[in-house]
C-alpha positions in Angstrom: 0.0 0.0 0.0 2.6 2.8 0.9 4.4 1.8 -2.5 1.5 2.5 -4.6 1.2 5.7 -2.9 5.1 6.4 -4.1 4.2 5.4 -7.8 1.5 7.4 -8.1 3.2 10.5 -6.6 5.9 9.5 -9.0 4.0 8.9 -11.6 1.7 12.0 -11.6 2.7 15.2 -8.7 6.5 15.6 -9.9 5.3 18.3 -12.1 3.8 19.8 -8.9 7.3 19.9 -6.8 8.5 22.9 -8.3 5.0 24.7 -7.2 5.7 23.3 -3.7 9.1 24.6 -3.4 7.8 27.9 -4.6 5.5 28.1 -2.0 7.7 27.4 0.6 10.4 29.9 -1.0 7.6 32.4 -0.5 6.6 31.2 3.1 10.2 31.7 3.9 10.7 35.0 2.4 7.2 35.8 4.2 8.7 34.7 8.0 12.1 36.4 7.5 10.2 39.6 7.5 8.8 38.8 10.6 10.7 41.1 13.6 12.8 38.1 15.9 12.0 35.3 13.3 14.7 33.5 11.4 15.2 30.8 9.1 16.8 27.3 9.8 18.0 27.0 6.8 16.5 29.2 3.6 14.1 26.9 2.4 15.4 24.7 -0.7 12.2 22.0 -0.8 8.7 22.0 0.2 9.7 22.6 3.9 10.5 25.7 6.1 12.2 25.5 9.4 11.9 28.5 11.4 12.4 30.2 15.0 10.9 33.3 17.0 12.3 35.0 19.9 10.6 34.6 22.2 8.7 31.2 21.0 9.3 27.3 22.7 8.9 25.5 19.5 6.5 23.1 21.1 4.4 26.4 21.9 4.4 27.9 18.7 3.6 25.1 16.9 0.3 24.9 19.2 -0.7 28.3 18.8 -0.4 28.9 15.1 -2.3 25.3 14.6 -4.6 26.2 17.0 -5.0 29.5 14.4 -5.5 27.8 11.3 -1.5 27.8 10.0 -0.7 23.7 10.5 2.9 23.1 11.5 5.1 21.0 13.8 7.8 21.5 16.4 11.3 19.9 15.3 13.8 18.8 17.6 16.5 21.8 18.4 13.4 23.9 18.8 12.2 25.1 15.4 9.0 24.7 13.5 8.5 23.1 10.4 5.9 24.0 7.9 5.6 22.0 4.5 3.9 22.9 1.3 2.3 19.9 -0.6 -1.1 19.3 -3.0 -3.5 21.1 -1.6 -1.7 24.4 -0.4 -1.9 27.3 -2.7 0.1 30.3 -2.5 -3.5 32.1 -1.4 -3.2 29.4 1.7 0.9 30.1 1.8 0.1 33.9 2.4 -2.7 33.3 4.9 -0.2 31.5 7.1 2.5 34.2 7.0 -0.5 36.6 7.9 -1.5 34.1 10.8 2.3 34.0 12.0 2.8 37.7 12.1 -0.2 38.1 14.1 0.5 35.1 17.0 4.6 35.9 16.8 3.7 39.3 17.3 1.3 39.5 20.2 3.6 37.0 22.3 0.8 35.0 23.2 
């Protein structure tokens, strides 16, 4: 069963990796501008690792779910938000809205 999954994604999403990485690219550009967030790296695939002053990744992660902008706490205490089928750049810019807001207030 997971192998099928592979071949199809193989078979008919590769076109849609370079959308995904554009997404993220533009996720990433939208964070850095964020005062006391910073990149972990620059994004280079469908995923963005980031950090806020301020933040405990595990918190972070919470709070911005909890606002509509899914994402996960990594270990070294980032978060990790990944672009995939599904996400348009409408969604992408939404979540950079929804981060600005929650890294902003502190809370």
């Amino acid at each position: 069963m997971l192998a099928a999954a592979g071949v199809y994604a193989l078979q008919n999403m590769v076109h849609r990796l370079a959308e995904d990485h554009d997404n993220a690219r533009i996720a990433g550009e939208g964070l850095a501008r964020i005062p006391g967030v910073s990149l972990d790296p620059a994004p280079e695939t469908n995923m963005v690792y980031f950090q806020a002053e301020g933040w405990q990744a595990t918190a972070l992660a919470r709070r911005l779910t909890e606002e509509g902008a899914l994402c996960f706490d990594e270990p070294g205490g980032r978060v990790r938000w990944v672009t995939h089928y599904g996400i348009e750049r409408a969604d992408v810019e939404e979540a950079v809205e929804v981060a600005r807001s929650v890294i902003g207030s502190g809370t």
